[in-house]
PDB file with SEQRES, HELIX, SHEET and CRYST1 records, atoms N, CA, C and O in Angstrom:
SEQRES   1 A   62  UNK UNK UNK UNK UNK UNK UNK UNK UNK UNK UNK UNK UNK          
SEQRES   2 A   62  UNK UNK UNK UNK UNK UNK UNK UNK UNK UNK UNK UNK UNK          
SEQRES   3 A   62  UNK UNK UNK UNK UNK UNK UNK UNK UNK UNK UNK UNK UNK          
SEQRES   4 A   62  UNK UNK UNK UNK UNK UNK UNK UNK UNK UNK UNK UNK UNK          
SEQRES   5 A   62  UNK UNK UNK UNK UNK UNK UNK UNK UNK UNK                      
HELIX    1 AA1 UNK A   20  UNK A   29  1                                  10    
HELIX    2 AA2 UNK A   30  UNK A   34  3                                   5    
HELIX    3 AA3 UNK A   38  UNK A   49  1                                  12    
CRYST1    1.000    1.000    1.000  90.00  90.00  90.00 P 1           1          
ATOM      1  N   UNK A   1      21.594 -14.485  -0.707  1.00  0.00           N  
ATOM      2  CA  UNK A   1      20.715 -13.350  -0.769  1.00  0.00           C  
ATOM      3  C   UNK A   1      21.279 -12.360  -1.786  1.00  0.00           C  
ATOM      4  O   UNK A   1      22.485 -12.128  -1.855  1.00  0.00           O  
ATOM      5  N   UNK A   2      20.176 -11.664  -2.739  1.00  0.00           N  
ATOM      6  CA  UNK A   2      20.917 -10.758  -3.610  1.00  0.00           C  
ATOM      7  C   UNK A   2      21.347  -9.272  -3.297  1.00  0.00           C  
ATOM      8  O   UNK A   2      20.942  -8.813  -2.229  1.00  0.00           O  
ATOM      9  N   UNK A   3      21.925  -8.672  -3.903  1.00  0.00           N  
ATOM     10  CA  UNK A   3      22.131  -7.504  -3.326  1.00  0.00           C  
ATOM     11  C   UNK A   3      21.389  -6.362  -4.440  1.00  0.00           C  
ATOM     12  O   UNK A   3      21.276  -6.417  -5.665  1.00  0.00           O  
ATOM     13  N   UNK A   4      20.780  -4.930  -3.068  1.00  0.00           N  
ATOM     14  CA  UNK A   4      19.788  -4.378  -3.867  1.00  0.00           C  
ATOM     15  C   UNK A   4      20.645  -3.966  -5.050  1.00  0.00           C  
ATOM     16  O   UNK A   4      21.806  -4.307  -5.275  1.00  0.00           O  
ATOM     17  N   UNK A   5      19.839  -3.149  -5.784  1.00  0.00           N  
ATOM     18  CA  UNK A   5      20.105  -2.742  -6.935  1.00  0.00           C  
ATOM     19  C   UNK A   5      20.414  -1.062  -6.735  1.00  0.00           C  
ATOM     20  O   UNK A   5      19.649  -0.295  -6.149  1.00  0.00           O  
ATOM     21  N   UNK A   6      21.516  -0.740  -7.266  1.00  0.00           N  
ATOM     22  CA  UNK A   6      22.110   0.447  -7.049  1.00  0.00           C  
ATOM     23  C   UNK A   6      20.875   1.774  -7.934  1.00  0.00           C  
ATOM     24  O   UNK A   6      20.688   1.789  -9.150  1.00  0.00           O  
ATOM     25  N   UNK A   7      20.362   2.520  -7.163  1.00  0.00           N  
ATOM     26  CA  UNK A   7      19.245   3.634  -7.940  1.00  0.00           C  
ATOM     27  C   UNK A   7      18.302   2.978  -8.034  1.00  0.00           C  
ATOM     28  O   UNK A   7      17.677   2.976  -9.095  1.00  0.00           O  
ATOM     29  N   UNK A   8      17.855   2.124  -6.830  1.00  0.00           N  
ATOM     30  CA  UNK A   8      16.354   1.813  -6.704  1.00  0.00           C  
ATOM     31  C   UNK A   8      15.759   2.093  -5.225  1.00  0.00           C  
ATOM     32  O   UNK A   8      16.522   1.757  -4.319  1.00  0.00           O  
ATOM     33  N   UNK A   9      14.840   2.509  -4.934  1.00  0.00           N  
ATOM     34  CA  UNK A   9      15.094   2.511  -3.182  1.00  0.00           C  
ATOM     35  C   UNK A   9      14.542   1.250  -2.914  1.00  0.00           C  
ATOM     36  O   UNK A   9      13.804   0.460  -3.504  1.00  0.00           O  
ATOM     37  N   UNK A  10      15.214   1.314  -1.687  1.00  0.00           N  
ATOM     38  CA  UNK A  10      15.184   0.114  -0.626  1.00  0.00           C  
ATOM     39  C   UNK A  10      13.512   0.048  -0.406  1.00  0.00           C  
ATOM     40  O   UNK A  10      12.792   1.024  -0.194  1.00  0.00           O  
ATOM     41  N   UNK A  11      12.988  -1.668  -0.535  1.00  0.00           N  
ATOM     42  CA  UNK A  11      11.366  -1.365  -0.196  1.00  0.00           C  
ATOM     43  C   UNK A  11      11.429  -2.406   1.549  1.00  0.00           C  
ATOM     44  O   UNK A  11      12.255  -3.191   2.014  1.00  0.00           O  
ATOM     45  N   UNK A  12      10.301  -1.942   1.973  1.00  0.00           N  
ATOM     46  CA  UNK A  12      10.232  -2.835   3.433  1.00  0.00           C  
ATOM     47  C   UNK A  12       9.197  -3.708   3.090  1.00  0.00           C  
ATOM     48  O   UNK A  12       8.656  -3.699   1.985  1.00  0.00           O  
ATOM     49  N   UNK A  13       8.831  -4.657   4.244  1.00  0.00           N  
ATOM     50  CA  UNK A  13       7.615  -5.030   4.034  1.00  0.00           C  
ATOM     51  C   UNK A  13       7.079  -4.952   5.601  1.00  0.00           C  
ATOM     52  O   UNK A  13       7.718  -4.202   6.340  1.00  0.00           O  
ATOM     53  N   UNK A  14       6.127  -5.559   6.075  1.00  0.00           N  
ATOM     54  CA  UNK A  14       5.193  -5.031   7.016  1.00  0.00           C  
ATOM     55  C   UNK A  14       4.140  -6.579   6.846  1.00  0.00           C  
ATOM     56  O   UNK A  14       3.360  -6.945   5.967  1.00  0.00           O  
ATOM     57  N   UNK A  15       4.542  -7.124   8.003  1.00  0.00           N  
ATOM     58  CA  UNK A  15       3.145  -8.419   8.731  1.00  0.00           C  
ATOM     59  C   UNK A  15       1.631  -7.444   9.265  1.00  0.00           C  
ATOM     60  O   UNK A  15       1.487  -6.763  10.281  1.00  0.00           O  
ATOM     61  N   UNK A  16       0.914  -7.645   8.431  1.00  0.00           N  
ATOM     62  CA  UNK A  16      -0.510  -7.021   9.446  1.00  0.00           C  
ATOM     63  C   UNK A  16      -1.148  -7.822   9.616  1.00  0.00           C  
ATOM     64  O   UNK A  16      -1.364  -8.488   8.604  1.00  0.00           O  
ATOM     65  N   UNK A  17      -1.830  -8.284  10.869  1.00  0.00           N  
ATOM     66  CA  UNK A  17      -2.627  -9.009  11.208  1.00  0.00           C  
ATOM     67  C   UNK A  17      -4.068  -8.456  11.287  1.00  0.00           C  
ATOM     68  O   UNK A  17      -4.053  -7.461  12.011  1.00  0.00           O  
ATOM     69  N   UNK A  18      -5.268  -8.713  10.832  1.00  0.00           N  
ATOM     70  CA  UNK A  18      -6.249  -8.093  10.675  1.00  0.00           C  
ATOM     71  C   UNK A  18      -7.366  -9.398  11.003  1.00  0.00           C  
ATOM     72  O   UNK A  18      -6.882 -10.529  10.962  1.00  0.00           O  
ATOM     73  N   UNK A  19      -8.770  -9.268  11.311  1.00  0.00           N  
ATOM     74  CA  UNK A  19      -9.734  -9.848  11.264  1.00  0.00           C  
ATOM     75  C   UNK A  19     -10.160 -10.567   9.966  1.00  0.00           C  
ATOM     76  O   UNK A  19      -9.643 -10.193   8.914  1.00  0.00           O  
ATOM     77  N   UNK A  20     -10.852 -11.336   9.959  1.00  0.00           N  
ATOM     78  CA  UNK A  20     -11.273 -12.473   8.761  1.00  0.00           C  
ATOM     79  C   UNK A  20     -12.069 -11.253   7.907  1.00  0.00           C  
ATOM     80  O   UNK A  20     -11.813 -11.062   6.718  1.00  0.00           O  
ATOM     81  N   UNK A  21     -13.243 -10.304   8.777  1.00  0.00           N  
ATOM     82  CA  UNK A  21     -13.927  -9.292   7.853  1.00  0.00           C  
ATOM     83  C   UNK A  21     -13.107  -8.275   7.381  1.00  0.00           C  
ATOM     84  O   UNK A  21     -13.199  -8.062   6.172  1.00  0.00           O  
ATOM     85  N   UNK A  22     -12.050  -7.342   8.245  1.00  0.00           N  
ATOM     86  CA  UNK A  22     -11.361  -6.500   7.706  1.00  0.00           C  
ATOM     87  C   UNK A  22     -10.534  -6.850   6.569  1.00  0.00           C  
ATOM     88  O   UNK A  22     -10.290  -6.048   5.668  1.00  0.00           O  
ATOM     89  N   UNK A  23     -10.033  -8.230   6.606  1.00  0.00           N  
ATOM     90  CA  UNK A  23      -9.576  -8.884   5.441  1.00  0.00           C  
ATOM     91  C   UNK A  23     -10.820  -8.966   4.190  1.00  0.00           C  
ATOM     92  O   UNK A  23     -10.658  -8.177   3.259  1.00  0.00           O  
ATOM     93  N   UNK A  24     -11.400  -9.400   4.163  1.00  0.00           N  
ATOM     94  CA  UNK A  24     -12.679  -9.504   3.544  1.00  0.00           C  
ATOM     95  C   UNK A  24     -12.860  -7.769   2.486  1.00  0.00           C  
ATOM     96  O   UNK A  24     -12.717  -7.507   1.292  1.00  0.00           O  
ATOM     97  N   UNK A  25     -13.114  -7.205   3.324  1.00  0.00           N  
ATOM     98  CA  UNK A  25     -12.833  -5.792   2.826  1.00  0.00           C  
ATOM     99  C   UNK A  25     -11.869  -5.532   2.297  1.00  0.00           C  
ATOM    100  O   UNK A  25     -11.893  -4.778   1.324  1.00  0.00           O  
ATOM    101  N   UNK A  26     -10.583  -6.129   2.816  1.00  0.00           N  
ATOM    102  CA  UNK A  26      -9.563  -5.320   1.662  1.00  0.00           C  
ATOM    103  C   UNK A  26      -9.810  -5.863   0.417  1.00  0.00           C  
ATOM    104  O   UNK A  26     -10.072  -5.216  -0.597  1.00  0.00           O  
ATOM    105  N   UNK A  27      -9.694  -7.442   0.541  1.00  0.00           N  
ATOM    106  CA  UNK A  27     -10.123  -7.528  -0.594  1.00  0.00           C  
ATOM    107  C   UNK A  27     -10.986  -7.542  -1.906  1.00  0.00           C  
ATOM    108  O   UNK A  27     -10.742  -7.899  -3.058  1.00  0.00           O  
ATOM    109  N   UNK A  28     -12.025  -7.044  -1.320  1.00  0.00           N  
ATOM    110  CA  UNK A  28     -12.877  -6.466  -1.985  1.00  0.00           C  
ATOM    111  C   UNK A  28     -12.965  -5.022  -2.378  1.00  0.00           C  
ATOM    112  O   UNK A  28     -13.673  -4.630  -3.306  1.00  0.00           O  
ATOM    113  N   UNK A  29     -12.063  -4.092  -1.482  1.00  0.00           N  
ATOM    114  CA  UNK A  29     -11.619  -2.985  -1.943  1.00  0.00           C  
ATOM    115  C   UNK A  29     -10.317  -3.625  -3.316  1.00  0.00           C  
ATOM    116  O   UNK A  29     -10.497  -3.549  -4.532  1.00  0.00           O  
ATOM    117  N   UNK A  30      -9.616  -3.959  -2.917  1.00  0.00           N  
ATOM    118  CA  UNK A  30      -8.469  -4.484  -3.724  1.00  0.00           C  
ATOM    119  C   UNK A  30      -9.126  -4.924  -5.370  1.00  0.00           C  
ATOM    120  O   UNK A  30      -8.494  -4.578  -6.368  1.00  0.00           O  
ATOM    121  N   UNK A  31     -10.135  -5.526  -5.466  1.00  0.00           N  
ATOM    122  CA  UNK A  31     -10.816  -5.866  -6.405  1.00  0.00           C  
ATOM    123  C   UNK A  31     -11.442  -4.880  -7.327  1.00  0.00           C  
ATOM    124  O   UNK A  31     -11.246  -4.733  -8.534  1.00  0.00           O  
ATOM    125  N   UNK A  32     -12.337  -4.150  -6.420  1.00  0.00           N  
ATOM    126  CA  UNK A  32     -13.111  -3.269  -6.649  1.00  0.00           C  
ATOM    127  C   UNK A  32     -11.976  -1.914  -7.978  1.00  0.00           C  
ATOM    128  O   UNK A  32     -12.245  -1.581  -9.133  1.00  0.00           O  
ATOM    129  N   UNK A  33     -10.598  -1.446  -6.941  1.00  0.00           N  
ATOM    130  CA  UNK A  33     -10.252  -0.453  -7.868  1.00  0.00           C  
ATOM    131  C   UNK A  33      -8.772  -0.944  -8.423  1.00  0.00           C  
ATOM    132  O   UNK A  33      -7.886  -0.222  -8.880  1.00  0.00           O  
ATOM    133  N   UNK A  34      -8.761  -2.274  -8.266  1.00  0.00           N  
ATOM    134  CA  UNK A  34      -8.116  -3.214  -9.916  1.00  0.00           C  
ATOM    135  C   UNK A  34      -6.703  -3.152  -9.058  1.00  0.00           C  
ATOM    136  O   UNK A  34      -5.759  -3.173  -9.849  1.00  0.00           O  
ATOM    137  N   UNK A  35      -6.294  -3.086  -7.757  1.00  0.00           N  
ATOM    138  CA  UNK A  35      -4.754  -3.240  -7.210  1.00  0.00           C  
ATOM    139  C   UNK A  35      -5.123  -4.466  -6.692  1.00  0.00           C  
ATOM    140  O   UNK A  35      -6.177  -5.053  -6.446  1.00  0.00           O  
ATOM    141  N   UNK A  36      -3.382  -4.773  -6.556  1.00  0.00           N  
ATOM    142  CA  UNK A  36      -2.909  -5.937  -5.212  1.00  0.00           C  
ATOM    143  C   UNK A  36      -3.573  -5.274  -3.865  1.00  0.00           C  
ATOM    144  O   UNK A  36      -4.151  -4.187  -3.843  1.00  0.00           O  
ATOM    145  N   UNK A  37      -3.400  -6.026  -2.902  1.00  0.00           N  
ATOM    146  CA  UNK A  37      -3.786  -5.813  -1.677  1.00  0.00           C  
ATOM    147  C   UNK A  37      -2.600  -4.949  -0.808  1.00  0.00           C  
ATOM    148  O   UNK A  37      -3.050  -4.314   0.146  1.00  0.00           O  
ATOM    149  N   UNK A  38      -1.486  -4.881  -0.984  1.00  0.00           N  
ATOM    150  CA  UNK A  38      -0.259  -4.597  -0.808  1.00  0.00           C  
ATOM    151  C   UNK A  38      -0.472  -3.733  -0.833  1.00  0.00           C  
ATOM    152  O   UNK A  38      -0.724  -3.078   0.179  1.00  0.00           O  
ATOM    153  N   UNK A  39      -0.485  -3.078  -2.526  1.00  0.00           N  
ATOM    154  CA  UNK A  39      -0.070  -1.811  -2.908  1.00  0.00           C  
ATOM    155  C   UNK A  39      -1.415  -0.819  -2.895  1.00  0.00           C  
ATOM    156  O   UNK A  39      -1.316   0.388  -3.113  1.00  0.00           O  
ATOM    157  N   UNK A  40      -2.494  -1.383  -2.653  1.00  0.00           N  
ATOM    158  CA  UNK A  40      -4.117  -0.992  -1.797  1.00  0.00           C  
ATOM    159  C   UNK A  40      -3.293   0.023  -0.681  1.00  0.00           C  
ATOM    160  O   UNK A  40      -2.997   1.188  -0.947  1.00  0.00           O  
ATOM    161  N   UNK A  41      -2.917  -0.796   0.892  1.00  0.00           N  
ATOM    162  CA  UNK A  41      -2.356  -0.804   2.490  1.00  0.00           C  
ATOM    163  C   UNK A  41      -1.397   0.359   1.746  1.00  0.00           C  
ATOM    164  O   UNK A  41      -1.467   1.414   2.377  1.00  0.00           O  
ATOM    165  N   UNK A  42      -0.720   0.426   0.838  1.00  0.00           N  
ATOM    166  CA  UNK A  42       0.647   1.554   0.725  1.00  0.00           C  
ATOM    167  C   UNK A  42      -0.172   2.525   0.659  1.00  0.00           C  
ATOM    168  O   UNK A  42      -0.250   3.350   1.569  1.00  0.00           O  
ATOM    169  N   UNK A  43      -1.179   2.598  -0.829  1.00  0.00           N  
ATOM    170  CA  UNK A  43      -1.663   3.601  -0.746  1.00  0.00           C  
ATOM    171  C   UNK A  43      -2.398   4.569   0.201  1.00  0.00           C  
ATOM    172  O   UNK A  43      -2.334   5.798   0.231  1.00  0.00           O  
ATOM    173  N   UNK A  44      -3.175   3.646   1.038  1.00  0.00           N  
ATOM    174  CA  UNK A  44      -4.227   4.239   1.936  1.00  0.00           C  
ATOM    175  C   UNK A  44      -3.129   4.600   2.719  1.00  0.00           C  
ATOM    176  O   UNK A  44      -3.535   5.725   3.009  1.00  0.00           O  
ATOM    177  N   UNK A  45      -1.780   4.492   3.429  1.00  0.00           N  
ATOM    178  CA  UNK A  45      -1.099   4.840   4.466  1.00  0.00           C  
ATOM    179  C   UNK A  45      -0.350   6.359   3.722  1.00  0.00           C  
ATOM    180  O   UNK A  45      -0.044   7.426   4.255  1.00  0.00           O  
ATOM    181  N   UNK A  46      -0.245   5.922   2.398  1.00  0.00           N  
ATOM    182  CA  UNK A  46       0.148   7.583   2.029  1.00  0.00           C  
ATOM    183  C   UNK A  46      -0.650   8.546   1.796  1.00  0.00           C  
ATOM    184  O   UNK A  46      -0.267   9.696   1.581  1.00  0.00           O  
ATOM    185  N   UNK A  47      -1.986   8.132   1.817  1.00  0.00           N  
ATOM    186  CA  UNK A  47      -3.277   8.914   1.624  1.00  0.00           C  
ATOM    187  C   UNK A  47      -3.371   9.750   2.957  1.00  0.00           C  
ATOM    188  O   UNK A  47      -3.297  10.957   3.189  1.00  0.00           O  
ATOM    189  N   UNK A  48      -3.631   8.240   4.020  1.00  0.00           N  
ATOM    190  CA  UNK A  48      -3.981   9.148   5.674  1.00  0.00           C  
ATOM    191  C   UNK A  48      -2.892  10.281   6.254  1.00  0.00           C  
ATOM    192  O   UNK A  48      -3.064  11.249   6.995  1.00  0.00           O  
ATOM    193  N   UNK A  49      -1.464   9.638   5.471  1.00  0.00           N  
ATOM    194  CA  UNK A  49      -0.287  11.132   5.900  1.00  0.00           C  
ATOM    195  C   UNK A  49      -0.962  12.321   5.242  1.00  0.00           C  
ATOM    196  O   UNK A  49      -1.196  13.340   5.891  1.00  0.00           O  
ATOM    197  N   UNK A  50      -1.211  12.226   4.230  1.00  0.00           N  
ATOM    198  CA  UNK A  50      -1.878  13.619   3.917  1.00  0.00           C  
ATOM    199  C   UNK A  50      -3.002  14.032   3.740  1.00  0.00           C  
ATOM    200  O   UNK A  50      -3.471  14.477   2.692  1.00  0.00           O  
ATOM    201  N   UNK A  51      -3.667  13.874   5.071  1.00  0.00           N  
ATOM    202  CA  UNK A  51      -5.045  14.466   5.399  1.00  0.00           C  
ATOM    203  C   UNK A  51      -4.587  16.134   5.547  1.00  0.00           C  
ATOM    204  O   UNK A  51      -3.559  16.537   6.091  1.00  0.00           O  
ATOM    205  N   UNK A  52      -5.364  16.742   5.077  1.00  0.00           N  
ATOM    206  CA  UNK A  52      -5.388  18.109   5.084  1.00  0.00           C  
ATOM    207  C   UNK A  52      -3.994  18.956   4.453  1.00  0.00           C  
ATOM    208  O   UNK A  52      -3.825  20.175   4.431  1.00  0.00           O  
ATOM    209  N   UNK A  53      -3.051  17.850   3.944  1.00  0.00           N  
ATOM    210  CA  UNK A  53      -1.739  18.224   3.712  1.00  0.00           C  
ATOM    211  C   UNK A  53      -1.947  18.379   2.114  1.00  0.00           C  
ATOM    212  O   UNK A  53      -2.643  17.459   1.683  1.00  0.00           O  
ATOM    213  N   UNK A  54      -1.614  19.109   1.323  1.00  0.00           N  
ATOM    214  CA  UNK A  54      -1.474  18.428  -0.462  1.00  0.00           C  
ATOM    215  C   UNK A  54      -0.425  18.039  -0.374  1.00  0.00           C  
ATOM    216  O   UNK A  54       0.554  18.577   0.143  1.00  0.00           O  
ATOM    217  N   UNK A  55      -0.586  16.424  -1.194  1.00  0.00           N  
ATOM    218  CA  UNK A  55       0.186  15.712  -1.144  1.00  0.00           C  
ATOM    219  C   UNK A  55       0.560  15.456  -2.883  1.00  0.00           C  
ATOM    220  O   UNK A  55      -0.395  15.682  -3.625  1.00  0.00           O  
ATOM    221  N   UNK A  56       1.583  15.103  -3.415  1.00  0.00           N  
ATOM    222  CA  UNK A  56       1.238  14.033  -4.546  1.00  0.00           C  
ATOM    223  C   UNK A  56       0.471  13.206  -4.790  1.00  0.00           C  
ATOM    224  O   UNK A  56       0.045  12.508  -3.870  1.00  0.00           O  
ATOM    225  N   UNK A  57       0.066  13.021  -6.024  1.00  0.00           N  
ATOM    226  CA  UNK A  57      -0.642  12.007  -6.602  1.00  0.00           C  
ATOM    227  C   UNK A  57      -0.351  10.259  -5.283  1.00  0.00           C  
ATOM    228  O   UNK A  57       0.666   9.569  -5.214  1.00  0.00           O  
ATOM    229  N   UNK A  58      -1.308  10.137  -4.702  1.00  0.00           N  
ATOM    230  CA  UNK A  58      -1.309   8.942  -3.701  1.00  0.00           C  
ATOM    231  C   UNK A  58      -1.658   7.482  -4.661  1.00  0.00           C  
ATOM    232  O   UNK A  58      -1.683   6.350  -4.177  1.00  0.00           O  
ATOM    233  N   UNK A  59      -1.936   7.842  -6.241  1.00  0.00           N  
ATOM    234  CA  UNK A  59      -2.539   6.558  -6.309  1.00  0.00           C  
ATOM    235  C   UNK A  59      -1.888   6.078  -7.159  1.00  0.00           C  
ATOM    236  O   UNK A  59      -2.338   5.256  -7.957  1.00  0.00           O  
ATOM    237  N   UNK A  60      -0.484   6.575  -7.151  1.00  0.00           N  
ATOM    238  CA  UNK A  60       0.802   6.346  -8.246  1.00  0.00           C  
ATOM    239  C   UNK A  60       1.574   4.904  -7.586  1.00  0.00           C  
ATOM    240  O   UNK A  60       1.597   4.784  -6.361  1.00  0.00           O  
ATOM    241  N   UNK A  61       1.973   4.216  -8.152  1.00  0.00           N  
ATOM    242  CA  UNK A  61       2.271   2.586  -7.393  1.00  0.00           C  
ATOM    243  C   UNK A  61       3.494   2.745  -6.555  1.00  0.00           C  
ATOM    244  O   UNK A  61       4.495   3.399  -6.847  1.00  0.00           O  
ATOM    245  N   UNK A  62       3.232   1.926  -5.272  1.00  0.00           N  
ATOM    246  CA  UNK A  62       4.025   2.050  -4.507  1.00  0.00           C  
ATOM    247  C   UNK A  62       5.317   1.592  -5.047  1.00  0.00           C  
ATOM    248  O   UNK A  62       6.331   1.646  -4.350  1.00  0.00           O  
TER     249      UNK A  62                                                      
END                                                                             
């Protein structure tokens, strides 16, 4: 196994299990505004933290 890289942060990953349609949707969201499906799920989870909050730019790559 390699070891991370010093001045990068550490990334996680995350199993979601979703329905055949909710899948369906992502990827057609995923399509639609030109991301991976991945980095789609990052965004929308840094989006919903900042409901009513100003946040940074959310649509900068995870």
């Amino acid at each position: 196994m390699g070891r991370p890289v010093a001045g990068r942060e550490e990334k996680r990953s995350l199993r979601v299990e979703m329905s055949a349609a909710d899948f369906e949707l992502l990827e057609q969201a995923s399509t639609l505004f030109g991301v991976g499906k991945s980095d789609l799920v990052c965004r929308l989870v840094r989006a919903s933290g900042g409901v009513g909050i100003e946040q940074p730019d959310v649509w900068t790559f995870c």
